[in-house]
C-alpha positions, 0 to 999 in steps of 0.5 A: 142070816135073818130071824125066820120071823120077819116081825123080829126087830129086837124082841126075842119074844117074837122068836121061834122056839121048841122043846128040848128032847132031853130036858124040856126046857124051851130052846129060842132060835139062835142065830147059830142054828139058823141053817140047821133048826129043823135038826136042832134036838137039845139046848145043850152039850151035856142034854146032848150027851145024856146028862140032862134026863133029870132036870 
């Protein structure tokens, strides 16, 4: 799977990303969450979890 951002080439910067529901820290696209981006909510097992609400 490629980058949704045909200009990528290396520079992350160039990546989408989007706010973690829990903490609100930006989450930059992984090539992981390639086919489920749309549904990626939290950047991490415990924000998942509900740890996360005071950081």
């Amino acid at each position: 799977m490629n980058p949704p951002n045909p200009d990528f080439r290396g520079n992350k910067s160039a990546l989408p990303s989007k706010p973690c529901a829990a903490c609100g820290r930006p989450m930059v696209w992984r090539k992981r969450w390639a086919r489920t981006w749309a549904e990626v909510k939290y950047c991490s097992d415990a924000c998942r979890q509900g740890k996360g609400k005071g950081a």
